[in-house]
N, C-alpha and C positions, 0 to 999 in steps of 0.2 A: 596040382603037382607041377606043371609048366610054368606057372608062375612065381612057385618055390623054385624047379631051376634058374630061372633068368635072373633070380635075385641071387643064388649063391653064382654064379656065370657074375654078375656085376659087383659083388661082394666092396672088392677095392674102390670103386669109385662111388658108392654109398659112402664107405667112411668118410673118404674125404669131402664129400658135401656137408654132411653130420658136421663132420671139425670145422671146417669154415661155417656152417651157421653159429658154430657155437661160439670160436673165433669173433666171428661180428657182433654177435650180443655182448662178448664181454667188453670187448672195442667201445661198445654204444654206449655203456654203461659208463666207461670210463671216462668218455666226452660229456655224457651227463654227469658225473662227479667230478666234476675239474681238478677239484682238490686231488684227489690221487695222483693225477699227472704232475702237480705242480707243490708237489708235498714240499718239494725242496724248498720253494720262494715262498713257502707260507713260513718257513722258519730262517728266514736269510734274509737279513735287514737292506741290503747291499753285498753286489758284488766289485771289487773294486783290481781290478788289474788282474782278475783271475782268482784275487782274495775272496775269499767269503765271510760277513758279519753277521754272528746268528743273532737273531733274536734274542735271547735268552742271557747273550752275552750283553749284546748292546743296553736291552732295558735294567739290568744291574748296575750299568754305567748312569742310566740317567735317574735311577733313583740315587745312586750316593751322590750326583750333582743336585738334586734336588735338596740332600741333606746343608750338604755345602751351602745352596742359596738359602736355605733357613727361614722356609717360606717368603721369601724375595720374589718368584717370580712362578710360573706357570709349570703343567708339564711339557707344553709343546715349547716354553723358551730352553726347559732341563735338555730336551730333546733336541733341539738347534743346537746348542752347546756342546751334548755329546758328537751330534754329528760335522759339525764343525773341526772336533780334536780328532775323530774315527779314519773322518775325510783325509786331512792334513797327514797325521799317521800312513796311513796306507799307500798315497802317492809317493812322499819321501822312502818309505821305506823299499820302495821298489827300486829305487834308485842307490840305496845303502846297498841294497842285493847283488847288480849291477856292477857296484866299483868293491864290492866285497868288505866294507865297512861295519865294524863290529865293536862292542864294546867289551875286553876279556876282563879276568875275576881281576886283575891286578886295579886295570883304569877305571872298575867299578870301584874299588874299595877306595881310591884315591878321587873319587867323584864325591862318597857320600864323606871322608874326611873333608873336604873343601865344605860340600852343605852343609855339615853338622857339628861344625868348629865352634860355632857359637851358641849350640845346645848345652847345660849346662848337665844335663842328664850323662853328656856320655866327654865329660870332662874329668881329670882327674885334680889332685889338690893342689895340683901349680898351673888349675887351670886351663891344661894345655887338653887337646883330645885324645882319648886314650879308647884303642883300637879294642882292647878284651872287654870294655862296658857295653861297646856296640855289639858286641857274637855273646854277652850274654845276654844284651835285651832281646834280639832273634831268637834266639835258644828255645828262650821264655816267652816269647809269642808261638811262635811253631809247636811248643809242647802243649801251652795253656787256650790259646784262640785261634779256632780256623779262618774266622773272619777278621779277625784282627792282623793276623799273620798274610794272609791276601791282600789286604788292606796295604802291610810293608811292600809286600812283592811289587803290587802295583803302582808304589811310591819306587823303587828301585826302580821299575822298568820307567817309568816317565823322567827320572833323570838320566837315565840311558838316554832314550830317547833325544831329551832337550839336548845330549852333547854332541851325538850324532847329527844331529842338525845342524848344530853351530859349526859342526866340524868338515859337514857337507858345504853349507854357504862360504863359510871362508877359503874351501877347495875352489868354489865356482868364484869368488872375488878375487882369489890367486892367478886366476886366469883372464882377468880384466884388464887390460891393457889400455894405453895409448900412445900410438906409434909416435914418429918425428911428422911423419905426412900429417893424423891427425892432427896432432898441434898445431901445425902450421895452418892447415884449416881453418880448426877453433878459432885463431890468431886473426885470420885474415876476415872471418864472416862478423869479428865482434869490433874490427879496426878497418875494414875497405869501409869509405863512405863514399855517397853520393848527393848531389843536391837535383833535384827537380823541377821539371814546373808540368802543372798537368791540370786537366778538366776533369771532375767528377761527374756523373749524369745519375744523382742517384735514384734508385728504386721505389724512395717513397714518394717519388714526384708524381706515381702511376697510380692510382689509388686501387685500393686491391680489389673491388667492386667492380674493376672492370676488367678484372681478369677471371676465364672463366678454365675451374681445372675440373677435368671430369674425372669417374671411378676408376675407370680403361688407363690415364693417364698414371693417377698412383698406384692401380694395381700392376701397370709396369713398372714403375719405381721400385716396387718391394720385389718383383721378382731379380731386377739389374742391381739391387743389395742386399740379398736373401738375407747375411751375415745378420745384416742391422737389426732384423725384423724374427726374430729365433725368439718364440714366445712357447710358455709349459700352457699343458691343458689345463683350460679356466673353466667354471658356470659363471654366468647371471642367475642373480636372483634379483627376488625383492619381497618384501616384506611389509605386514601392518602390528604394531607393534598397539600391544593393550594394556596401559597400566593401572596397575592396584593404586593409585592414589585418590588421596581424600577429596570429596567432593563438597559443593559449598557448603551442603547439607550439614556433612560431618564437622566441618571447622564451626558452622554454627552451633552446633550439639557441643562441641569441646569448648567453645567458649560461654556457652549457658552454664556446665559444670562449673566454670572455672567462679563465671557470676555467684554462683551460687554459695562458695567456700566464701565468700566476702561475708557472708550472712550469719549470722547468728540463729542457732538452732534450738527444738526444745525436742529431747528423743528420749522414746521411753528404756530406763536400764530393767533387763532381767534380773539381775543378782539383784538390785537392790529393792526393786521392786515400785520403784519411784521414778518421776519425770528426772533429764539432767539435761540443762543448758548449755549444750555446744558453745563453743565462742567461735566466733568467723575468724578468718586471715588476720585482720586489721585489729584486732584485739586480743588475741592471742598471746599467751605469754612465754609460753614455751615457744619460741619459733623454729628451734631447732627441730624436735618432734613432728608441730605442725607442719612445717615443710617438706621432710621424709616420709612422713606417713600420704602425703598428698601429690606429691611431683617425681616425674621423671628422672629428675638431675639433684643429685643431694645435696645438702646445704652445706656452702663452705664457708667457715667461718672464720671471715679474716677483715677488716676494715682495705677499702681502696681509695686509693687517691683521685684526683676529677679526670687525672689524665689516664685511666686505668679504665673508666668505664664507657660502655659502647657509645660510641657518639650519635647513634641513634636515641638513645632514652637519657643521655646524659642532662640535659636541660629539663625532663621531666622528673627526674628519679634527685639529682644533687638538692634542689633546693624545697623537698617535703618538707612536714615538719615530722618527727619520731612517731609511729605507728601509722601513719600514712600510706596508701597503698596506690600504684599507678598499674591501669592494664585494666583488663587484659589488651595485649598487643604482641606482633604477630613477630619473629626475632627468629634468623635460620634455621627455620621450617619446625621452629616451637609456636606454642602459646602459652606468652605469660604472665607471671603478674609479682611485683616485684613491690616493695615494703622495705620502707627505711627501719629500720630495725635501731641503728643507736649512730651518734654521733660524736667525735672527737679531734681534736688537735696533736697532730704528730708531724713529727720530720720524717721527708724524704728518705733523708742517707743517715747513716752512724758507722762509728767505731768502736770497738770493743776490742778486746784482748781476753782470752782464756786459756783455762786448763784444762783439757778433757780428760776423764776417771773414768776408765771403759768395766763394764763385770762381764761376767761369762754371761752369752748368751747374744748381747749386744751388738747392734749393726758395725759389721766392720772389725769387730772385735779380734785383734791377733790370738794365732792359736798359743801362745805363750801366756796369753789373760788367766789368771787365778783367781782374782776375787769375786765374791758372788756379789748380788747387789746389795745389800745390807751393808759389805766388808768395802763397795766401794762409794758408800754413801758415807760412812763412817771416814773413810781418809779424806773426802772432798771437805766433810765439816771440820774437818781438824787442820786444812791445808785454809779453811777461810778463816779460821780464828787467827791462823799465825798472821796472816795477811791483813786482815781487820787493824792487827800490830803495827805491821811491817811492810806495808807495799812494797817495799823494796827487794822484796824473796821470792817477787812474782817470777822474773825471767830464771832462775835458778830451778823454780817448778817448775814451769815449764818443759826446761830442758830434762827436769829430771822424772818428771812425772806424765805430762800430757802426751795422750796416745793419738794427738792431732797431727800427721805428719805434713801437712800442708800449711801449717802455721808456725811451728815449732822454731822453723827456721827464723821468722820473723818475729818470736818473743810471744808468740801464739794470737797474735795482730791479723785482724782481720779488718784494712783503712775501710775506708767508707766505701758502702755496701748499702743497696736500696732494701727496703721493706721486708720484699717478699722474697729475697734469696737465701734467708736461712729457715731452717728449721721453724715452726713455731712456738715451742716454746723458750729458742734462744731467741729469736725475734723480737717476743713478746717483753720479754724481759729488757732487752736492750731498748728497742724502741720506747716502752712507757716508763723508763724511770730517770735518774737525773745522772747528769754526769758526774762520774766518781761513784757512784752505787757499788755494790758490789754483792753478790749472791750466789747461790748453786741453784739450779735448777736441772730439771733429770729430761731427758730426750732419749729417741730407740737407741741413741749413738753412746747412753751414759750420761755421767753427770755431768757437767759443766760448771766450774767455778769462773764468774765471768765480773771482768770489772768494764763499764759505760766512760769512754772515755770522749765524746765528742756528738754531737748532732749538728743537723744542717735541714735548712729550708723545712720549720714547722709549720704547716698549714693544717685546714681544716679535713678529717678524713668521714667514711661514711660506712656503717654494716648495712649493706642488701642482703634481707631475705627472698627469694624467688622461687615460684612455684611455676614449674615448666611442666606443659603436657603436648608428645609429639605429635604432631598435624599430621595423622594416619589413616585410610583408609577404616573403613568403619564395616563391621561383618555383611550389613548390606549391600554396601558396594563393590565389596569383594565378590559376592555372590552375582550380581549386575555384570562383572565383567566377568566373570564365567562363562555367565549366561550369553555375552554380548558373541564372544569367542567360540563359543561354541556352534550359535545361531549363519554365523558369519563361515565357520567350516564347513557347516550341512549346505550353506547355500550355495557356496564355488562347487556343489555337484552340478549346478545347471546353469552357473551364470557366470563370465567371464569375472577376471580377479578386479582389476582396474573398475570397470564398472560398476561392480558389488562396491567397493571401498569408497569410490565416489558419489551413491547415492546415498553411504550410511557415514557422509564427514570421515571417512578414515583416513588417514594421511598415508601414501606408499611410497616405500623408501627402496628406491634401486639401486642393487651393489652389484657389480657389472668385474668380471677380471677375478672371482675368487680361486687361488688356487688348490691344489689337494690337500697340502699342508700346512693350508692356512689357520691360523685359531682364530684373528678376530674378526668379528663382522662390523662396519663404521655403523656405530649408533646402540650398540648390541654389547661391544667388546667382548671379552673371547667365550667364543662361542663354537667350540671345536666340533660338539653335536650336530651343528647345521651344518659345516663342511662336511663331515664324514657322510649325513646322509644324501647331501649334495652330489657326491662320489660316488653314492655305491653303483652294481649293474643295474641294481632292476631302478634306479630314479629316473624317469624321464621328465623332457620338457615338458610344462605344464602341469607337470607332479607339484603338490602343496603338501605341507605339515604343520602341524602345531608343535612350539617347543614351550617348554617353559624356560623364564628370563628371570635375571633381577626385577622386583618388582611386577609382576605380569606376565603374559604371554606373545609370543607372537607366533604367528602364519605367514611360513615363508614358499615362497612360488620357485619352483626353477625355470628360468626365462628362458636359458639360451646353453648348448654347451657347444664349446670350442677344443677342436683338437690340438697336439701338439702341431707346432708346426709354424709357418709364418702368420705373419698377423696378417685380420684381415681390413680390407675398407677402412672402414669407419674407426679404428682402432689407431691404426697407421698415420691419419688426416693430419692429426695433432703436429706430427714432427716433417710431412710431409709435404702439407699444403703450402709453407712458406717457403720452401726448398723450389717446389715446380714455380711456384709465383715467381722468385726471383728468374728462373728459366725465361719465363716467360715475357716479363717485362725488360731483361735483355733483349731477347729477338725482337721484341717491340723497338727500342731504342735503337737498337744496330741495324734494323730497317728503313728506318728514318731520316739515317747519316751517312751523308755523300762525301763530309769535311776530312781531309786528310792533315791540317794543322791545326794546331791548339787555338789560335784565333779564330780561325774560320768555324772552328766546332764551337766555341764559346761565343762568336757571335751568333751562329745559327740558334742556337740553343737556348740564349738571353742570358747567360751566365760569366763567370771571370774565369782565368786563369789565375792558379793558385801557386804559391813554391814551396816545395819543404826541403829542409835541408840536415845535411849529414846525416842519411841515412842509411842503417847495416844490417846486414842482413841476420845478424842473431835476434834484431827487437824490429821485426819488419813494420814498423810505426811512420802514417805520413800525418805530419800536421796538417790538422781540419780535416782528418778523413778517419783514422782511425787504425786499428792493425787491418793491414790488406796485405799478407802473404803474400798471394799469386802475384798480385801488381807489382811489389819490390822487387819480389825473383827475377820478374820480366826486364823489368829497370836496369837490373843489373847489368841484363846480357844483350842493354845496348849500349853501343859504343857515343863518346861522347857528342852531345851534339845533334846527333839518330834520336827522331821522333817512333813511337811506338806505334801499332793498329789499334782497334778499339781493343777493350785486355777487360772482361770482366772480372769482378771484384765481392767481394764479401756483401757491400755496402752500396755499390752499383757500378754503372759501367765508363771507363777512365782510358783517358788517350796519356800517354806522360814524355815527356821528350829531358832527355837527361844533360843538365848543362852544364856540371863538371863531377867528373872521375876522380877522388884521390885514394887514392893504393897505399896502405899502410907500408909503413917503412920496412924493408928485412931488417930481419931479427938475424945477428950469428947463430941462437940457439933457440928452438922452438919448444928446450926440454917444459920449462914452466906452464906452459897451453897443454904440450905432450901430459902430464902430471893431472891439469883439470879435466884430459876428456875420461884418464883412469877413474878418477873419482866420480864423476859422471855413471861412469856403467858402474865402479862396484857397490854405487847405493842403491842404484834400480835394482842391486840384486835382490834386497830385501823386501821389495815391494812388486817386482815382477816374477822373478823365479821361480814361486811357490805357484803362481796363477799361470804361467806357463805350460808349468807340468802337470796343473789339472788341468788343463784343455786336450792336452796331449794323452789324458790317460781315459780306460775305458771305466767305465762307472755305469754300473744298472744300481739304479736306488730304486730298491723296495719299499721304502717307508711307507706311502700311501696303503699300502697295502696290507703290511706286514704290523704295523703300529699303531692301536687306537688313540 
């Protein structure tokens, strides 16, 4: 009982223990589900100025960009694309917000009249654009397709968009100015000149071997430019890459097959119940069969000129004689074997002239075409009898019959024209008969009434039959690299990656700087898989995977990861280490020199004195030295005559003594300078303004995160 009272006596401060245990477990739980806390950014592409891009909206953007590119390009280039316009959008628009810039229903409707003048759909019969075609194709999308009618919204809103832009930049170019002061600047920096004379000492006299730059030195440089040095979180990897290709074995094996179609066979038939003698390649008389039933790449059947065929097999294949077989031999990543099939004498080029008689059905055929093909077989032979008469009725047909609208013009003339640019069987026709012939022959396109009016440069031509088989990995060695890949996985449980790769000839391939939303890997190409698991939490350094590739597999290592932030060492050296050198081999040089005249420094030194002349400061260029900014600035602001201190330079370090001054003449009026420094800022607008105000705006990009 005593200890039933002291519990109802402490009643209230039980419960409150109870709630905060419970309290904390649910807490725990939630730091163990991250997702719950962070439900928002798993659905939030970016945050941009306070804006939010969900997900769900963004990746509907980047699939109709994908449609757009039409299998052209990737998902992550659909995806740089969309975020590229999202981006753009979102900054400006914060700035439309700002100056209160809007697009109302009037300067919409006078927006898509301007787009849409030249649509013919919402034209009326003079022509001109007619406002009631446009509100009823809306009408009619809104009632009949939701996606289709989204689709306009979304075409409205981005011409909104583009005017508001335009209408933003030319606000901020309306405000570009340049004063009387500036012109007269402009004026004076492009017309003050000076002439010099000066010592060069330059930098490469020191050889860079004897300058020694330590870590400590550049990893203060990156902290004294932080700016410079603003790198996104990268990994290192690297990688051995295993490919499915064919090995000697198998291009042996493909080329014994191929030996073997040369041969003549005796195989037993079931139906007939008798022996039957195959014929080989080189006997064969059907070659068209034989070489389909046997090769990769089907037989095209067309005669080529010498200048047409590979100049690898050209001197073995031109001069066979008919049934003759060369090969096998090995031809972009074929193996084949190629047979003179038939020989002949044709021209180069011809001219012809025709009538094209299209029937329903037929390529290109207008939807106005009525006759079937019998009905336009039948007018082609009746158009060649009158003609057979009358060559003279030809261009009158033409004009009135030929559904050629690319000759038509020209009497249905098509001047001379190599081999293989028409059709085959108008080709055929022209190219083997004489000049003056005249015939019908039928193509997908119709009939053709054609008359041979000219040839040029008949030589000798050649039919190659060829029997290609692709130089492919063979199911063995598919299985060999399975195995090798596999073997090579089990083993990086107990033995370093480099090592293992090295003692089995594997070649490793380090890709150093990938970032989260990177897709390609150099050697790999895009390869979004390895990034993404490159990224995730749980991959650490040292962590390996297998992916599958084109062709093969590879096992890629994560080496290194780098946080957001400045770069480090080794990364930085590149653009740094010439930077401190040059530091360095100044204080070398300026320690050295006691000389306070250009003689005395160029004797000591074993060097000349040099002069350049009429020099300004808009193109700060010294002859025999090169652009040296800092040095001409200095030039400047000495008076004539006044020798300079020692003045480092781009290019090394330079004493200059300035030996005459000329001052551009005044102007009465600086407006013309005033006008070019206007033009000056209002073009940067176009090219800085927009990158301005994304520096200046806040952006959390989710992508990595948010976006497979």
């Amino acid at each position: 009982m005593a200890v039933l009272n002291n519990i109802r006596k402490r009643g209230l401060f039980l419960i409150i223990v109870i709630a905060l245990a419970l309290f904390s477990f649910v807490l725990a739980d939630l730091f163990r589900n991250s997702d719950a806390l962070m439900s928002k950014s798993q659905n939030v592409v970016a945050t941009i100025n306070g804006k939010d891009i969900t997900r769900e909206d963004f990746m509907q953007k980047v699939e109709l960009a994908q449609r757009q590119m039409g299998g052209a390009g990737t998902t992550t280039q659909a995806m740089n694309r969309v975020w590229d316009q999202e981006l753009r959008q979102a900054v400006l628009e914060t700035q439309f917000e700002k100056l209160g810039l809007s697009i109302e229903t009037d300067e919409m409707r006078d927006l898509l009249r301007t787009s849409l003048a030249t649509n013919p759909n919402f034209q009326n019969e003079a022509g001109l654009f007619d406002e009631a075609k446009l509100n009823e194709y809306i009408a009619n999308l809104k009632a009949t397709s939701e996606i289709a009618y989204a689709q306009w919204v979304d075409y409205e809103n981005s011409i909104a968009t583009n005017s508001l832009q335009q209408d933003y930049f030319n606000m901020v170019k309306a405000g570009m100015m340049g004063t009387v002061a500036e012109g007269e600047l402009e004026y004076k920096l492009q017309n003050d000149k000076i002439d010099i004379k000066f010592v060069q000492l330059p930098y490469a006299s020191i050889p860079d071997s004897t300058i020694t730059v330590s870590k400590g030195d550049i990893q203060n440089y990156i902290k004294a430019h932080a700016a410079e040095f603003k790198v996104d979180e990268t990994r290192d990897l690297r990688y051995v890459k295993f490919e499915e290709v064919a090995s000697v074995a198998d291009e042996d094996q493909i080329k014994a097959d191929l030996e073997e179609l040369l041969k003549g066979r005796v195989e037993y038939n079931e139906t007939t119940k008798a022996n039957d003698t195959v014929q080989g390649f080189g006997t064969a008389t059907d070659n068209k069969a034989f070489i389909n039933a046997n090769s990769d790449i089907k037989f095209n059947d067309r005669f080529q000129f010498k200048s047409e065929i590979s100049k690898a097999i050209v001197d073995s294949v031109y001069n066979l004689n008919v049934g003759d077989v060369y090969g096998p031999y090995k031809d972009a990543g074929f193996l084949k074997l190629t047979k003179l099939i038939a020989t002949k004498n044709l021209p180069d080029s011809a001219q012809a002239r025709h009538i094209l008689i299209p029937f329903v059905g037929a390529a290109s055929a207008a939807a106005d075409v009525t006759q079937t093909e019998a009905q336009a077989k039948a007018t082609a032979d009746s158009l060649l009898s009158v003609l057979k008469t009358d060559i003279t009725k030809f261009d009158t047909f033409v004009t009135d019959f030929s559904s050629d609208l690319g000759s038509v013009e020209n009497g249905g003339r098509y001047e001379y024209f190599g081999y293989n640019r028409m059709v085959p069987e108008f080709r055929d026709f022209v190219f083997e008969n004489n000049k003056g012939d005249l015939g019908v022959v039928k193509s997908n396109f119709g009939f053709h009434i054609i008359e041979v009016e000219g040839h040029k440069n008949t030589q000798k031509v050649v039919k190659l039959g060829t029997i290609a088989r692709k130089i492919e990995a063979s199911e063995a060695t598919i299985d060999k690299v399975f195995a090798d890949v596999s073997n090579f996985e089990i083993a990086l449980e107990n033995k370093d990656f480099e090592t293992l790769a090295n003692e089995n000839s594997y070649a490793v391939r380090p890709v150093n700087g990938v970032k989260a939303l990177d897709e390609n890997i150099p050697g790999l190409n895009a390869q979004r898989q390895i990034v993404r698991w490159a990224f995730e939490e749980g991959t650490k350094v040292g962590d390996y995977k297998r992916f599958t590739v084109s062709n093969g597999f590879v096992v890629v290592q994560v080496t290194a990861k780098h946080k957001a932030g400045l770069m480090d060492v080794e990364q930085a050296s590149v653009n740094v280490l010439p930077k401190l050198r040059k530091e360095k081999k100044a204080a070398q040089i300026r320690e050295r020199i006691s000389a306070t005249t250009l003689q005395d420094l160029a004797t000591a030194e074993n060097t000349t004195v040099k002069t350049s002349m009429a020099i300004n400061m808009k193109n700060p260029t010294i002859s025999g030295a090169g652009s040296e900014p800092l040095v001409v600035g200095q030039a400047f602001a000495l008076n004539e005559g006044q020798t300079s201190g020692l003045i480092n330079g781009d290019k090394g370090v330079y004493m200059v003594e300035v030996t005459k001054k000329t001052p551009a003449v005044d102007l009465e009026n600086y407006q013309g300078f005033s006008f070019q420094v206007e033009q000056q800022k209002a073009n940067s607008v176009n090219s800085k303004l927009y990158e301005a105000l994304k520096e200046a705006s806040e952006i959390e990009d989710n992508r990595a995160n948010t976006v497979q």
